[in-house]
N, C-alpha and C positions, 0 to 999 in steps of 0.2 A: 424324429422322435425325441422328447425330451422329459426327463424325470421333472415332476412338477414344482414349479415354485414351492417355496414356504409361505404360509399364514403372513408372515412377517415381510418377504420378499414380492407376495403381493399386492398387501395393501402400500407397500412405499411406490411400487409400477403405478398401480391408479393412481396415487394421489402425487407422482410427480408428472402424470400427465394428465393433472388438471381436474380431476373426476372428483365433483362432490360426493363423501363418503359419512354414510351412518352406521356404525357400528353395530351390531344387533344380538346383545347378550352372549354366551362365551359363544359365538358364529366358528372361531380358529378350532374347535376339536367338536362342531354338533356336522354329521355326517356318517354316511354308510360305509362305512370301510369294513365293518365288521359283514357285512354281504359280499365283496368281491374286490378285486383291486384297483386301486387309480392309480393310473398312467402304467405305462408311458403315454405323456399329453401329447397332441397333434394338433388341437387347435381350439378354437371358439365356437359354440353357437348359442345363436340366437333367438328367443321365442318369444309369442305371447301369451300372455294370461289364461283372458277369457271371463278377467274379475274387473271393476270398478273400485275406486278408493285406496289411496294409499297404505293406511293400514289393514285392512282388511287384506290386502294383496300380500299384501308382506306376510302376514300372520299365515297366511295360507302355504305361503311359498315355504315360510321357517318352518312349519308343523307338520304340514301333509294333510293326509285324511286316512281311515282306514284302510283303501282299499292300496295305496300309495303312503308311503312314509313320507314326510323330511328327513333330509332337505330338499326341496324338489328344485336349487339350484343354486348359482354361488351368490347372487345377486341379485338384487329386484332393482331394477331401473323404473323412478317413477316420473311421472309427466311432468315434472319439473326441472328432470335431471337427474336428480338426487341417487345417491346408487346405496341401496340398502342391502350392504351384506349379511346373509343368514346363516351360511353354510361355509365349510372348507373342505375338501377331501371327497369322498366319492358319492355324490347327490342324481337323486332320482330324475336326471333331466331328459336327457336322451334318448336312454331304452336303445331298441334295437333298430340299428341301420343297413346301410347297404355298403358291404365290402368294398366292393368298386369304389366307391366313392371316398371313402376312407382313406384308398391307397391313392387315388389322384389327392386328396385334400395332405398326405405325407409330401407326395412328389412337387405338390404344386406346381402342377404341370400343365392344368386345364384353361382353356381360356374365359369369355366372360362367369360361366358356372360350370358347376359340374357335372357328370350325364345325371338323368333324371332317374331318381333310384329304382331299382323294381324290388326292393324287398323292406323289410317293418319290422315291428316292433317282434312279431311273433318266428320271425325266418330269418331275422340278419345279425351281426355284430352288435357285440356288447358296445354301444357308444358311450355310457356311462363314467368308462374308466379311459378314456380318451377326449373328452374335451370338459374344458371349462365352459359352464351354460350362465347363460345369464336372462332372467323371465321381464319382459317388459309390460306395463301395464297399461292395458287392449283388449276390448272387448272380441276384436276377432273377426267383426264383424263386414270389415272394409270399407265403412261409416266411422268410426269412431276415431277421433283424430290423434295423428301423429304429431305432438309442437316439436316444433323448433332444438328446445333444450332438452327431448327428451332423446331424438335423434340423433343429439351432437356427445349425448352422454354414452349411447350405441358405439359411436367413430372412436370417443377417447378410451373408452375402457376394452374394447378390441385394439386398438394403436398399442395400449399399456403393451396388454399382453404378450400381443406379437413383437415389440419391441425387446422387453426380457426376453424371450426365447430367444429371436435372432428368425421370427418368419416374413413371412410376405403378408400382403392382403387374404393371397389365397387360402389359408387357414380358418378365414371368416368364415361361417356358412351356416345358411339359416335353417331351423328342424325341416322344412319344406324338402331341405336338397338332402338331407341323410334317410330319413324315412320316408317310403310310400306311402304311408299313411297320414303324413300331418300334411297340414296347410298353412303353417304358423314360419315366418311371420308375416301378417296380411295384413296391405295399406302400405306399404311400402317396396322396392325391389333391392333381394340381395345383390345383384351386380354393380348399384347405384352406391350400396353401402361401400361395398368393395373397394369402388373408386376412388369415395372420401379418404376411406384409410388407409389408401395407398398412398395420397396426398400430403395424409398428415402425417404418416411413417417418412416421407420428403425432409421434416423439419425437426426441431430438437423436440423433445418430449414439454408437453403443455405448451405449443404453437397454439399462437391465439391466429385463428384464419381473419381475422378482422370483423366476424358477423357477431358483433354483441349481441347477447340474451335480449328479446322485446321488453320495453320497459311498460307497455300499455296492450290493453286485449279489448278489441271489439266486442258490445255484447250482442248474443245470438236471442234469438223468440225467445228456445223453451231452454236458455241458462238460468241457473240458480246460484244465488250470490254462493252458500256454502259450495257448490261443485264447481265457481270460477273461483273461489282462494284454495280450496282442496289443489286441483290442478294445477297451481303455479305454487306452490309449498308455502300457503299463508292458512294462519289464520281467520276465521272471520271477522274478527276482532279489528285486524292486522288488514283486512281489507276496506272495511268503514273508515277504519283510521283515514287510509290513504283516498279514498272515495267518497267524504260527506253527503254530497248530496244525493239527489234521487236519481236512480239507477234505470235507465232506460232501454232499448233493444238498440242499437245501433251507438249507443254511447260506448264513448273510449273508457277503457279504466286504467287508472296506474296500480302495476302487480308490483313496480320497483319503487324504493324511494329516489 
């Protein structure tokens, strides 16, 4: 158990291990505290959307909807990397989990994951005021693709965290293993995460594992110029630039300069 970072003490975690960070209006005091308590923190998790487009994502994650407030998390990771903080303090991410699980993700005691929960949002633990969430953007679908840099922004802003505290991998864990009810996050496996950032918890904070960011993206049939600069944090502008000529289905593009 650990009383939560500061606003201040966690954006210097992310950003000394690496984590491209966008600020997002005053993010350090928009949050539910005024509903119930945060922390003591125990750990990470991690979700998907369920939306398309960067800002739209965001905007959804910072605001909520009626039936749910903002912030509905501390971060929006988006397909580029890029980690857009909304929120600080006690965000609608979690909802209700399963005890068990809770107290092995304390003990970290479990091995590849955690038992499989039997209880939700409607019968279990407040998870709200126990971990830091972070929503990555995913349609949910187990079609919609995971790159690269979005993954790798997954490993470092989980490493951050658990680094400050002083945890292990095992405090990672995706909404799928707290609640019966989700299935998020899909397209990818939490144990697999777990390993990365055990790995990278190995090295000093912002360990570059050697795999640079792709500098060129295959195009697919039904890609559209705007949703391949969307997806890699360009412009479209900023994608013509880098790509004059005619844009074909199997043509490489360069996303970097």
């Amino acid at each position: 158990m650990a009383e939560p970072l500061s606003a201040a003490e966690f954006l210097a975690a992310l950003r000394k291990e690496g984590v491209r960070v966008v600020e997002v209006g005053d993010w350090r005091h928009h949050n539910r505290n005024s509903k119930g308590p945060w922390g003591p923190v125990n750990g990470v998790m991690v979700h998907h959307t369920v939306t398309s487009g960067t800002q739209a994502s965001v905007d959804i994650c910072r605001n909520g909807y009626t039936a749910l407030p903002g912030p509905l998390c501390h971060g929006v990771i988006a397909k580029d990397g890029t980690v857009h903080l909304v929120g600080y303090g006690r965000a609608n991410h979690a909802g209700g989990g399963d005890p068990a699980v809770l107290s092995r993700v304390v003990a970290e005691d479990y091995g590849d994951r955690p038992p499989a929960p039997t209880k939700g949002n409607t019968d279990g633990t407040d998870g709200n005021r126990h971990f830091y969430g972070f929503e990555c953007i995913n349609l949910g679908n187990g079609k919609d693709e995971w790159p690269d840099a979005q993954l790798e922004a997954i490993e470092r802003v989980s490493a951050a965290i658990c680094r400050a505290h002083g945890w292990t991998a095992r405090s990672v864990i995706g909404h799928l293993e707290w609640s019966a009810d989700k299935i998020d996050p899909k397209g990818f496996g939490m144990a697999g995460m777990r390993g990365r950032i055990a790995e990278r918890l190995k090295h000093p904070a912002g360990w570059d594992n050697g795999q640079s960011q792709p500098t060129t993206y295959t195009v697919k049939a039904k890609d559209t110029l705007t949703g391949i600069a969307e997806a890699h944090g360009l412009t479209l502008a900023q994608l013509i630039d880098l790509n004059p000529a005619l844009i074909t289905p199997g043509d490489k593009l360069r996303i970097k300069k």
